[in-house]
N, C-alpha and C positions, 0 to 999 in steps of 0.2 A: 798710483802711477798716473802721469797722465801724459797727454800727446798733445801737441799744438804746432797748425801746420795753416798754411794760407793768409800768412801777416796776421795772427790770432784771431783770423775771422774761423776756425774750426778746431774744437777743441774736443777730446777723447780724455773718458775718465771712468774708471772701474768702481764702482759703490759695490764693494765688498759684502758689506751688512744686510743689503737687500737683494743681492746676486744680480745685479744689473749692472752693465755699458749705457754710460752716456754719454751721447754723441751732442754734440751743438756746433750747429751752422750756422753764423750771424752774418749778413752783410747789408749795406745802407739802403733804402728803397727799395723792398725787395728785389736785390741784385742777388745774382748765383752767386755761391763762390766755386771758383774755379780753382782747378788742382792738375797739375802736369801730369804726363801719366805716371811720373818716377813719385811726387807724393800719392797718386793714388794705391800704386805698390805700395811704399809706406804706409800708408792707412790699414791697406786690407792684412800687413802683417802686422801689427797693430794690434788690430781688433782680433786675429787669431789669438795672439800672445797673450791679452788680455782674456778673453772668451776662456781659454787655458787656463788663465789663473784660476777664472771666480767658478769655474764651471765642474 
């Protein structure tokens, strides 16, 4: 599964095999990326559901 939120400047992805959540944040010159607070809700249920799966 994976998650992509921020004009795919952040991406969420569960690596089953190693029991790990990857998370990546990219943006140009190190620019933040920003997340409203409605996708940071999305994120953090997200990373539950995930966390869930592999865990």
């Amino acid at each position: 599964m994976n998650y992509i939120d921020a004009d795919g400047d952040l991406t969420l992805e569960a690596d089953e095999q190693n029991g790990v959540l990857r998370l990546k944040a990219v943006a140009t010159f190190d620019d933040p990326v920003d997340l409203t607070p409605d996708a940071a809700r999305e994120l953090a249920q997200q990373l539950l559901r995930l966390a869930d799966e592999i865990g």
